[in-house]
VOGU-3710 file (C-alpha; in Angstrom, 3 decimals, decimal comma):
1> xxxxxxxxxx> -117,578/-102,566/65,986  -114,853/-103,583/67,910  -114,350/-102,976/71,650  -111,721/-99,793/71,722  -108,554/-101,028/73,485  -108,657/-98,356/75,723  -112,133/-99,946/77,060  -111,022/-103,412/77,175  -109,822/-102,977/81,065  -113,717/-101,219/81,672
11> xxxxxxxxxx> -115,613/-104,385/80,234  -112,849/-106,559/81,911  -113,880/-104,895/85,488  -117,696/-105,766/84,457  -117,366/-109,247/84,021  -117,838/-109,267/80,274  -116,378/-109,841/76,941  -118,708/-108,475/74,659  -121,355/-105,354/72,876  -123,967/-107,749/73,544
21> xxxxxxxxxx> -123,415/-108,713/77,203  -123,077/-104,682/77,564  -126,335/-104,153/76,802  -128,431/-106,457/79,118  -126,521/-104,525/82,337  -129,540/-102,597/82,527  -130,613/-99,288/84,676  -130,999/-99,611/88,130  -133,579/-96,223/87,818  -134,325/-93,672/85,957
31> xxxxxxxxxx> -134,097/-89,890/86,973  -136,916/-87,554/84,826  -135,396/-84,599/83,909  -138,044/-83,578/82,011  -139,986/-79,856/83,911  -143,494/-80,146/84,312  -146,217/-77,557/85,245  -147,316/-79,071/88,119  -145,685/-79,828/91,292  -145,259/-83,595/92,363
41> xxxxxxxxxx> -144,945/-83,814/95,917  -142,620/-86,369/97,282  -141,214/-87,100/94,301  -137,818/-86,275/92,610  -138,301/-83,421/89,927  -136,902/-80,296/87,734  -137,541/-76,915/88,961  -136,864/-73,686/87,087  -135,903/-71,383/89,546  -134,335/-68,139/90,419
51> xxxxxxxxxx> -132,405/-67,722/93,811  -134,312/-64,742/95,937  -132,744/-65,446/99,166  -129,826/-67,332/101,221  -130,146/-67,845/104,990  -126,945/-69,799/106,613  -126,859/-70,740/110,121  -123,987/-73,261/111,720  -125,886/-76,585/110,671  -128,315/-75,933/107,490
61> xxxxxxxxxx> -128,529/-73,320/105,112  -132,068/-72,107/103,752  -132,781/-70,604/100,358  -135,633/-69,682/98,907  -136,309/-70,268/95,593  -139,033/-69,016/92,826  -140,012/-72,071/90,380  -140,993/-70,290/87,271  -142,198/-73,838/85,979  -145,266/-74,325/89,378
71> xxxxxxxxxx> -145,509/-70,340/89,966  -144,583/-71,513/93,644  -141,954/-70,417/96,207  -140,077/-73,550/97,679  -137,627/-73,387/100,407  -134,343/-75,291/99,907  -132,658/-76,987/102,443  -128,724/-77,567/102,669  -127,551/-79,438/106,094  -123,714/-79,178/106,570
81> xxxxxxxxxx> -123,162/-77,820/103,215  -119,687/-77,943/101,951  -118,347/-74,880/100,134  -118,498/-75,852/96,653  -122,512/-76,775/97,170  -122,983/-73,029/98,551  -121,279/-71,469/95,241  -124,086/-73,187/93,257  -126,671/-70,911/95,079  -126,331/-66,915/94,159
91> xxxxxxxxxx> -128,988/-64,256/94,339  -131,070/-63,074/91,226  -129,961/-66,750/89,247  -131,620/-68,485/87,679  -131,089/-72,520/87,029  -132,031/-75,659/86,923  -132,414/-78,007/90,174  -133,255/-81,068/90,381  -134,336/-82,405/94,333  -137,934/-84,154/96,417
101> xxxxxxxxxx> -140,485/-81,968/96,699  -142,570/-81,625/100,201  -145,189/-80,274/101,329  -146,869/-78,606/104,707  -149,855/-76,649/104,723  -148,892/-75,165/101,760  -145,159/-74,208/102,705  -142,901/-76,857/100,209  -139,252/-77,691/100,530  -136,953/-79,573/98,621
111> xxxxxxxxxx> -134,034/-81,101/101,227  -130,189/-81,239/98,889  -131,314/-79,766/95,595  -128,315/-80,325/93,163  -128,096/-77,967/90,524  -128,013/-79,464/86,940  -127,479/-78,288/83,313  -129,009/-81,871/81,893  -132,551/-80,888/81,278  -135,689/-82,375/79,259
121> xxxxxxxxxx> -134,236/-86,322/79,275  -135,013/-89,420/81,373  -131,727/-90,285/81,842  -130,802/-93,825/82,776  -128,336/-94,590/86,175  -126,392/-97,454/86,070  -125,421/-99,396/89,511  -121,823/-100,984/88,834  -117,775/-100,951/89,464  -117,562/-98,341/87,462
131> xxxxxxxxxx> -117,955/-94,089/87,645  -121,843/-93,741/86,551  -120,405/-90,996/84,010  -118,127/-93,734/82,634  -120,647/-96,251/82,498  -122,926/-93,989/81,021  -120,180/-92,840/78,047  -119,360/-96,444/77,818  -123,005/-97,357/76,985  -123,220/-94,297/74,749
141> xxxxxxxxxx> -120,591/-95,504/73,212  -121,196/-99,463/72,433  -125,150/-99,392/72,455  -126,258/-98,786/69,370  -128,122/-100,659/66,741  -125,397/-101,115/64,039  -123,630/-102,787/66,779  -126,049/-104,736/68,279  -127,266/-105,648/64,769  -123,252/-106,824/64,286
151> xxxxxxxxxx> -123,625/-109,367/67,811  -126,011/-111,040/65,655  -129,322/-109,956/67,425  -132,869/-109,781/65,692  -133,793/-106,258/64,857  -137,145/-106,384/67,166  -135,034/-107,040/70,552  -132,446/-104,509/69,489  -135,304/-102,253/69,487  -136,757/-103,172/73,054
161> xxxxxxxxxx> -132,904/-103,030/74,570  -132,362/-99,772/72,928  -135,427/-98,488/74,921  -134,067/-99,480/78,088  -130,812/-97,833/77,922  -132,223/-94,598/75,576  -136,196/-94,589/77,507  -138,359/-92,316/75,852  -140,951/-90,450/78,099  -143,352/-93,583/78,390
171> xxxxxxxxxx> -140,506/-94,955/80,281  -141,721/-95,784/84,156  -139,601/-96,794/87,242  -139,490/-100,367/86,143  -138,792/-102,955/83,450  -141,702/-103,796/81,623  -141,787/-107,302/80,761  -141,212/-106,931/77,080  -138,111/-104,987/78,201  -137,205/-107,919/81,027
181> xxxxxxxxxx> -138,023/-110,654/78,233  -135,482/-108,268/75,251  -132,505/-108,494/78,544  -132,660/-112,522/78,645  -132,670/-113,240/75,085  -129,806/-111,062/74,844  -127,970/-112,718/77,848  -128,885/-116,215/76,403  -127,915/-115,051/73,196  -124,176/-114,040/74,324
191> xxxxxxxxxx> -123,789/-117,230/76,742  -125,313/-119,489/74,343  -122,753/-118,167/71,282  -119,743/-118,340/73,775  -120,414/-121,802/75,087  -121,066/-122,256/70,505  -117,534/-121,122/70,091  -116,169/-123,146/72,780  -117,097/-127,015/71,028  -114,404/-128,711/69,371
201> xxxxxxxxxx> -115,132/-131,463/66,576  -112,922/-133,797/66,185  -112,352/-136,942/63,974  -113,513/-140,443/65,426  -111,186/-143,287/65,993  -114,180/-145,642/64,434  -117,669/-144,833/62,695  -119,858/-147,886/65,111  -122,560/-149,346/63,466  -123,554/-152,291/65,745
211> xxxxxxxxxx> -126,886/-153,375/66,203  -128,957/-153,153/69,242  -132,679/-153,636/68,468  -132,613/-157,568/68,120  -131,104/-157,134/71,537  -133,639/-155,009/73,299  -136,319/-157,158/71,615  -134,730/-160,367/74,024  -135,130/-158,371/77,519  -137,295/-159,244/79,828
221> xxxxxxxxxx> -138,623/-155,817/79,504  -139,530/-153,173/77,215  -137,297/-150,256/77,401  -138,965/-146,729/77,650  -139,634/-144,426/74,658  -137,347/-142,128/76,021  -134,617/-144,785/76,478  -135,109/-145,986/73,186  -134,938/-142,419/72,082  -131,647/-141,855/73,749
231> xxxxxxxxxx> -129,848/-145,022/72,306  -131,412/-143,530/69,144  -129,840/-140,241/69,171  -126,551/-142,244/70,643  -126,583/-144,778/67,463  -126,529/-141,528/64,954  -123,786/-140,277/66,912  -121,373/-143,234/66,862  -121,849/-143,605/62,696  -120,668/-139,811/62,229
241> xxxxxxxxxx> -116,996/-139,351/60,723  -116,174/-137,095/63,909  -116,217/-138,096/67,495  -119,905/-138,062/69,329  -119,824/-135,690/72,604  -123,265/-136,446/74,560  -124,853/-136,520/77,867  -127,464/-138,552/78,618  -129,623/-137,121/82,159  -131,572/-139,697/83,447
251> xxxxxxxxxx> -133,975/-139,421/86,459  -133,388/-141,417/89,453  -134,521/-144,994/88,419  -135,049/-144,306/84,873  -133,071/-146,992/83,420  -129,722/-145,321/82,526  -128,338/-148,491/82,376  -129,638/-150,056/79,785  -128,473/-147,438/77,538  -124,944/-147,836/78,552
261> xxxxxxxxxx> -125,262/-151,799/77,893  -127,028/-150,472/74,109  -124,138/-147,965/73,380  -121,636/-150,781/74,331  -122,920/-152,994/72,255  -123,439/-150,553/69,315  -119,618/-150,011/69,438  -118,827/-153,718/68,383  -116,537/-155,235/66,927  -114,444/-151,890/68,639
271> xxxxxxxxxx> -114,401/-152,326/72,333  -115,778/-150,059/74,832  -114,820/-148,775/77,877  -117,100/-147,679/80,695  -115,569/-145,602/84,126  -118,055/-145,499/87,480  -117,058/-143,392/90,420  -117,076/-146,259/92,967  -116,555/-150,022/93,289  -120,355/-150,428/94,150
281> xxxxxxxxxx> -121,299/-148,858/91,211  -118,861/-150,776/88,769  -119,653/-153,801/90,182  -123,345/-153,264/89,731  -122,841/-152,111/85,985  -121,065/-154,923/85,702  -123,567/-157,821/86,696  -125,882/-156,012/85,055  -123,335/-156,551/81,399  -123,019/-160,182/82,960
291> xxxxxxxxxx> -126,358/-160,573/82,732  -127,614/-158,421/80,036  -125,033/-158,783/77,916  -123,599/-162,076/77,963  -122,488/-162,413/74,513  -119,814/-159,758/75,296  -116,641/-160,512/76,858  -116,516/-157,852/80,046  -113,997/-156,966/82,779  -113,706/-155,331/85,883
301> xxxxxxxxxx> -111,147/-153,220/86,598  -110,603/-152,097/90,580  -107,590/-151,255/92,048  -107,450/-154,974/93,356  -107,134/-156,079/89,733  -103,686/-157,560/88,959  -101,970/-155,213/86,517  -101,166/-158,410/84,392  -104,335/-158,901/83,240  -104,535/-158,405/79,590
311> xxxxxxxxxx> -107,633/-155,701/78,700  -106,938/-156,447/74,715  -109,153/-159,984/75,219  -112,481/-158,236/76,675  -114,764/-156,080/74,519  -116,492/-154,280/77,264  -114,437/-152,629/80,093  -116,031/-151,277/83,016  -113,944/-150,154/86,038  -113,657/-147,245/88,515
321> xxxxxxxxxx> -110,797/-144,247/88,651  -108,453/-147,451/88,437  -108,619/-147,446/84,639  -106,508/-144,183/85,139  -103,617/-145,708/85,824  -103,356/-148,733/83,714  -102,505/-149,247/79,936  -105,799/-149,355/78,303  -106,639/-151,084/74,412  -107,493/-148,858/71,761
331> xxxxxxxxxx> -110,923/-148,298/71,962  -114,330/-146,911/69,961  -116,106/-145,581/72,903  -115,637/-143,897/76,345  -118,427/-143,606/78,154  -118,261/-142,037/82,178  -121,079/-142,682/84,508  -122,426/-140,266/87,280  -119,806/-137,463/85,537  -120,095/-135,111/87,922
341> xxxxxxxxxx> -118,535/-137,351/90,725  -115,552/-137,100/88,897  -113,398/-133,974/88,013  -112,860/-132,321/84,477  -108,769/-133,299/84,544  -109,947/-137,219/85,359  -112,786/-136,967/82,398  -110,251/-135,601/79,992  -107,081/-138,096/81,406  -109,281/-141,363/80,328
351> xxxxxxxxxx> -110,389/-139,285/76,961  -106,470/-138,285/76,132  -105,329/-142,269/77,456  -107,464/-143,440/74,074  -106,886/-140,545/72,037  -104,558/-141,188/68,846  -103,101/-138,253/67,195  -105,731/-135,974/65,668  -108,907/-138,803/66,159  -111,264/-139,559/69,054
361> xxxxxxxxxx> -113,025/-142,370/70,470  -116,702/-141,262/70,842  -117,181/-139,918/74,270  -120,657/-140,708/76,703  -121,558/-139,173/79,832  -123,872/-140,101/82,014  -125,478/-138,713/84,879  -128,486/-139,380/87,458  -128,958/-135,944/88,479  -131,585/-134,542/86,702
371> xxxxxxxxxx> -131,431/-130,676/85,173  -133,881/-128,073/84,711  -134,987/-128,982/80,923  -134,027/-125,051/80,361  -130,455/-125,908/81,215  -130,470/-128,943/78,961  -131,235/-126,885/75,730  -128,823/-124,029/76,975  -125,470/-126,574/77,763  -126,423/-128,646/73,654
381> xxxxxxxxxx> -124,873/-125,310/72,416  -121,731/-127,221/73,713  -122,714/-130,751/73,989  -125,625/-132,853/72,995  -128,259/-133,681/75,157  -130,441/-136,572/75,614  -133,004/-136,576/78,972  -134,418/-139,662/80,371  -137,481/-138,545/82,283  -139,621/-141,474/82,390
391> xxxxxxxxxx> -139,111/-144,580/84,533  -139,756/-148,389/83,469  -142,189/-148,942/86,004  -144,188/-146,215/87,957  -142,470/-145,862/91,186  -145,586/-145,840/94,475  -143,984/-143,670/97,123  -145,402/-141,540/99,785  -144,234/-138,556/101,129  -144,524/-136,480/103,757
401> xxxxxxxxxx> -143,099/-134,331/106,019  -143,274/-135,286/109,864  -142,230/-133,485/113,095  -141,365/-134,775/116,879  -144,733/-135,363/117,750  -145,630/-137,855/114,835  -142,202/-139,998/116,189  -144,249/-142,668/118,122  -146,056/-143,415/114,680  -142,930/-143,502/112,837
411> xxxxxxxxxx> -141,556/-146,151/115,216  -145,161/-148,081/114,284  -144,313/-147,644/110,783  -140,607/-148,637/110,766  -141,732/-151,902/112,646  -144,226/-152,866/110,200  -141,628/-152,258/107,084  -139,138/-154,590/109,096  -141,549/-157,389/109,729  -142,480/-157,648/105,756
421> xxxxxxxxxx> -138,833/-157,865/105,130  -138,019/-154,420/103,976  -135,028/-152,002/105,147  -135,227/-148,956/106,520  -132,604/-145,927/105,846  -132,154/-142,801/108,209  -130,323/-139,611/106,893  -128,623/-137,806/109,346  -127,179/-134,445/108,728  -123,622/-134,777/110,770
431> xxxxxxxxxx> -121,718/-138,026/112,233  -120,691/-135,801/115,613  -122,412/-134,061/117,773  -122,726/-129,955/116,794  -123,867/-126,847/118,592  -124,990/-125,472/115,574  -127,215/-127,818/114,487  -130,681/-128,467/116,512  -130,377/-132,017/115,002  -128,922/-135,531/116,316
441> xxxxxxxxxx> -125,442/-136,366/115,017  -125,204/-140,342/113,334  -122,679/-140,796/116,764  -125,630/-139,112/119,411  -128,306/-141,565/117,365  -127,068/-144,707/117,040  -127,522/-145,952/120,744  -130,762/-145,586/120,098  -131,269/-147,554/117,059  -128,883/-150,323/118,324
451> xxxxxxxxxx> -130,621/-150,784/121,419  -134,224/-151,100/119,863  -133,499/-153,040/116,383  -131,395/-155,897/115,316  -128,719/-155,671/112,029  -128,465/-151,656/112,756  -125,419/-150,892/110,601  -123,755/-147,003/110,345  -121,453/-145,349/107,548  -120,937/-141,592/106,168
461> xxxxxxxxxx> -118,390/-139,834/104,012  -115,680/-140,132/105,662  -115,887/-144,002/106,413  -113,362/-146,217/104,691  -115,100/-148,983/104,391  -118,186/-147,520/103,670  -118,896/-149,272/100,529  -118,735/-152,408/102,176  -121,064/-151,568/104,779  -123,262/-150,691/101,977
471> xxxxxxxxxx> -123,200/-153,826/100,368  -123,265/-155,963/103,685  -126,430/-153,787/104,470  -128,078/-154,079/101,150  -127,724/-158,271/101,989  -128,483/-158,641/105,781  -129,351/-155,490/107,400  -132,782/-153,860/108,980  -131,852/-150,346/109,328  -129,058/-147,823/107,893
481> xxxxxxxxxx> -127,957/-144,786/109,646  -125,971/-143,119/107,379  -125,279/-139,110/105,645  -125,989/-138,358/101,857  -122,748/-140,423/100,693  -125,888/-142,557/99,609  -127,493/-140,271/97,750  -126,264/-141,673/94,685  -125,296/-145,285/93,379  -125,780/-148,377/95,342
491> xxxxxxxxxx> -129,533/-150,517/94,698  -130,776/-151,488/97,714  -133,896/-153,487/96,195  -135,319/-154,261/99,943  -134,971/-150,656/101,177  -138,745/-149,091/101,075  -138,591/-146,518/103,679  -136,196/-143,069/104,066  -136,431/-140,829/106,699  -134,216/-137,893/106,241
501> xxxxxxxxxx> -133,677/-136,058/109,716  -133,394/-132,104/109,551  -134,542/-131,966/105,368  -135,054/-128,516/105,235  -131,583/-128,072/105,356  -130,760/-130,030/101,807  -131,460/-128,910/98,512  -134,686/-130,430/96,603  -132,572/-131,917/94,275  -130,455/-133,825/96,859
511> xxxxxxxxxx> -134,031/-134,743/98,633  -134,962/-136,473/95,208  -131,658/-138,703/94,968  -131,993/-139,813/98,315  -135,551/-140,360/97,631  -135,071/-142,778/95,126  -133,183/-144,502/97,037  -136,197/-146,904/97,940  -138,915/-148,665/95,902  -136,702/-149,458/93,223
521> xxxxxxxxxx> -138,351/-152,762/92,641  -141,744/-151,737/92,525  -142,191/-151,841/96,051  -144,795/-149,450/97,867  -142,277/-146,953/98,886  -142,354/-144,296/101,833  -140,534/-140,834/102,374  -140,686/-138,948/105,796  -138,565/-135,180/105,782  -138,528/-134,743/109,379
531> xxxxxxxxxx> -138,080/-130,930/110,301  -138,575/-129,147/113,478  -139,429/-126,228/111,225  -143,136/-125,596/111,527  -143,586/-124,670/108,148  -141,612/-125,151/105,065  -143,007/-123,960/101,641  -140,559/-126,068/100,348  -140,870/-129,062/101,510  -144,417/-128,637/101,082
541> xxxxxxxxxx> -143,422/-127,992/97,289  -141,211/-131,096/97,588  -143,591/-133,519/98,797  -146,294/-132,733/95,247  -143,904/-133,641/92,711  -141,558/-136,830/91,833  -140,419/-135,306/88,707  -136,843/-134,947/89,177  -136,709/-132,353/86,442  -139,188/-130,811/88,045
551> xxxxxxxxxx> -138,084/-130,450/91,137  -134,444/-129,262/89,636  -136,681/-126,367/88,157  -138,552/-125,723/91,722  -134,642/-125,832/93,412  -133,758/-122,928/90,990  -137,132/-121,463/91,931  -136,241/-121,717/95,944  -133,195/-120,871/95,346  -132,869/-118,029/93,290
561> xxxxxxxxxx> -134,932/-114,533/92,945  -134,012/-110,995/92,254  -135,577/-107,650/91,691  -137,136/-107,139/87,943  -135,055/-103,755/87,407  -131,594/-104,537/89,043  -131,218/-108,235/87,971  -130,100/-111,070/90,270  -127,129/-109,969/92,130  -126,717/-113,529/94,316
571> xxxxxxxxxx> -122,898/-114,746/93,709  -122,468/-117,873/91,933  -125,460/-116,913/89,375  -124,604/-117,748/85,810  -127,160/-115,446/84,888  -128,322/-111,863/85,701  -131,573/-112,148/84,385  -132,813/-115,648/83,064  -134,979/-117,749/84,887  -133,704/-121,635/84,780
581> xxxxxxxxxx> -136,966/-122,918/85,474  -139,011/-120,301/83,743  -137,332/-119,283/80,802  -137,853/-122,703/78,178  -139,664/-120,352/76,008  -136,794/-117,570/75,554  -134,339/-120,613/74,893  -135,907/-122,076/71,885  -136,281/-118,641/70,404  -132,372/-118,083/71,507
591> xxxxxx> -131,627/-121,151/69,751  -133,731/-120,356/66,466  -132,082/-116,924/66,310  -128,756/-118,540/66,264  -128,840/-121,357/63,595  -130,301/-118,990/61,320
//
């Protein structure tokens, strides 16, 4: 069934687009309208009753009322009534009321009983922008299960939803969980068909078929079975008549890179091109093709480079935003690291600089900011997925959170760290001085630091040169004071020890980047969230786990919570009911139910 044009503006005002979506707006309670034979104190109920007398004074109005259904007089109390409420109330009547029942050494009364002619049903009240009668036609309308049967659901949760919107008298106050479990597969259901809907195919430039396993064979090291994996999945892609569309999550340290320098090479003879979000980053990813890929002819394009230079003679091209605004060579591949860091319109620019007429080079993302593994099967409705959980080597670092009275033994530690040659980095939350923040600013700190400790260097977001403090850090510094603008990117191979000042205040996700900052040699690494919160479940969750994915999942978990009748209501949810880091379970059956 299609939605009625006169009800397009009411699903518009709800935030939907479909029958489906409709149905998992579920109750926010349910009203019994059923009469019983037995009184229910303090709760709301049906009486049966005639009208035997009417009282009115200034401020309430009493009536008393005979419930044929309990065989019990009850006293009903109006305060301020308006006219029209009166007129429902008149001597020798008898009606329906529905109201709370209480009681007092055995003298009941029920406070605002409105009369009803709705009698026998649990009927369902819905919490939204719209009239409750109209949401209620609007339901009566749509729900049904020829029309849930048309979104495409499986008969057995059409049965469960139709419960919730249609309860029977087994119905409680709440969701059961068969009923909460019926609401997210039919949310997943819609968003996962949508997002379907929304993926484009289109031809490729080039079908790649280079080789890469004689390659990986020659490093130093033996790549991970999830990065071999990953260049697996990438190598099927690249052969395919139509252009690839992946993203590849990797945890901090897990050796993203070598699965750029695979897909690069896979895309000879074609060239490939390879966009970072800053000059640190390129040039890393590009000593690491020096040296991993020497056989390749690569370039690196900064703004610096001299527009001259002729791209056509390299086969590997790795640059920052620069490659925007130069004339680039056909090419077989695009591939963008850390994606996010750049916005959609840049993404798509480099795409539509290669594109030629209807065909595609293949296109590879990249990012080091791990997702809940429920949000990586939900977003391969629209683009494959490959994750990169495991690390090369198994990264040795402590953590723990600290307050002001474990400072002098931080100082001890930060000494000893500095003696064996290591670095040391300190997050601070702001560069100047704030009132609202019970925290030292970067500019309040850094006396401090400079006064005590040699090769102290400073940078933050909003420094211009802050990549090349970076870099002159990473080679002859002791101690970085910095904010999160190194949360991402830059190896500092010395760097064994973070302290992150006022951590309660970041998300667990951020706390993991900045985390893996250090030990990314091997090196016995150390983590201190300093906090002059007390307690922090949290952090206390934080400091368990190094599992980025994980600790994605426990973010959501933090984050996010709602009531199990009314849904989660927080702005900025994508979803009313599922569970990010719960829900892995409902996906794969969401994702079953719609291949078949």
């Amino acid at each position: 069934m299609q939605i009625e044009s006169k009800d397009l503006d009411k699903f518009k005002r709800l935030g939907i687009q479909s029958i489906s979506a409709l149905s998992t707006i579920a109750p926010t309670a349910y009203e019994d309208k059923r009469i019983n034979t037995q009184m229910q104190v303090d709760k709301m109920q049906v009486i049966d009753a005639t009208v035997e007398q009417i009282s009115r004074s200034p401020k309430r109005t009493l009536i008393t009322l005979f419930a044929h259904n309990f065989n019990h007089r009850i006293e009903a109390v109006l305060f301020n009534p308006k006219p029209y409420l009166i007129r429902h109330f008149v001597i020798g009547e008898q009606s329906f009321f529905y109201g709370k029942i209480s009681c007092s050494s055995g003298h009941c009364q029920m406070s605002h009983p409105l009369k009803i002619d709705e009698v026998g049903t649990i009927v369902p009240k819905y919490k939204t922008v719209l009239r409750a009668d109209v949401m209620r036609r609007l339901i009566e309308r749509y729900i049904n299960s020829a029309n849930l049967k048309a979104e495409g659901l499986p008969d057995a949760v059409i049965k469960i939803l139709l419960s919730i919107h249609f309860p029977t008298p087994e119905q409680g106050d709440k969701l059961s969980l068969r009923q909460i479990q019926a609401l997210k597969f039919s949310e997943l259901y819609d968003y996962m068909k949508v997002l379907g809907k929304k993926r484009r195919y289109f031809p490729s430039l080039y079908q790649l078929t280079g080789k890469w396993k004689k390659w990986a064979e020659g490093l130093p090291f033996t790549l991970t079975q999830e990065q071999t994996a990953a260049i697996e999945s990438i190598q099927n892609d690249l052969k395919q008549e139509r252009s690839a569309k992946r993203m590849v999550v990797g945890d901090v340290g897990s050796g993203k890179t070598m699965v750029i320098l695979a897909s690069a090479l896979m895309a000879q003879p074609h060239r490939a091109i390879l966009m970072a979000p800053t000059t640190i980053l390129a040039n890393q990813l590009f000593e690491e093709a020096q040296t991993h890929l020497p056989y390749l002819k690569s370039v690196l394009v900064q703004n610096s480079t001299k527009k001259s230079l002729d791209l056509t003679q390299y086969d590997f091209i790795i640059g920052t935003h620069a490659l925007l605004y130069r004339e680039l060579p056909e090419s077989g591949l695009i591939m963008i690291d850390e994606q996010h860091r750049f916005g959609t319109a840049q993404r798509k620019l480099l795409e539509n600089l290669l594109t030629t007429g209807e065909k595609r080079p293949h296109f590879l993302q990249f990012s080091a900011t791990p997702i809940p593994r429920t949000q990586a099967m939900i977003d391969s409705a629209h683009i494959d997925v490959s994750l990169i959980t495991q690390t090369p080597f198994e990264k040795d670092i402590s953590t723990s959170v600290i307050h002001k009275n474990d400072f002098a033994n931080l100082l001890e530690k930060i000494n000893d760290e500095l003696d064996e040659g290591h670095q040391v980095l300190i997050i601070y939350p702001l560069v100047e001085q704030s009132d609202a923040l019970d925290y030292q600013s970067i500019e309040e700190a850094r006396g401090y630091w400079e006064k005590r400790f040699d090769d102290v260097y400073v940078t933050h977001g909003k420094d211009k040169n802050k990549e090349d403090v970076l870099t002159e850090f990473r080679d002859r510094g002791k101690i970085l004071l910095a904010t999160t603008v190194v949360e991402v990117g830059i190896s500092l191979p010395k760097l064994t020890t973070i302290i992150i000042v006022g951590a309660e205040r970041l998300g667990l996700s951020t706390l993991h980047q900045l985390r893996g900052r250090v030990s990314r040699n091997g090196l016995k690494g150390y983590c201190y969230l300093y906090t002059n919160k007390t307690k922090s479940e949290r952090l206390d969750a934080f400091v368990k786990t190094d599992n980025g994915f994980d600790i994605a999942a426990l973010d959501l978990k933090f984050r996010k919570s709602g009531d199990l009748l009314v849904g989660k209501t927080q702005s900025g949810d994508k979803f009313r009911w599922v569970d990010m880091g719960e829900d892995e379970e409902i996906v794969k059956k969401v994702m079953t139910a719609l291949r078949t």
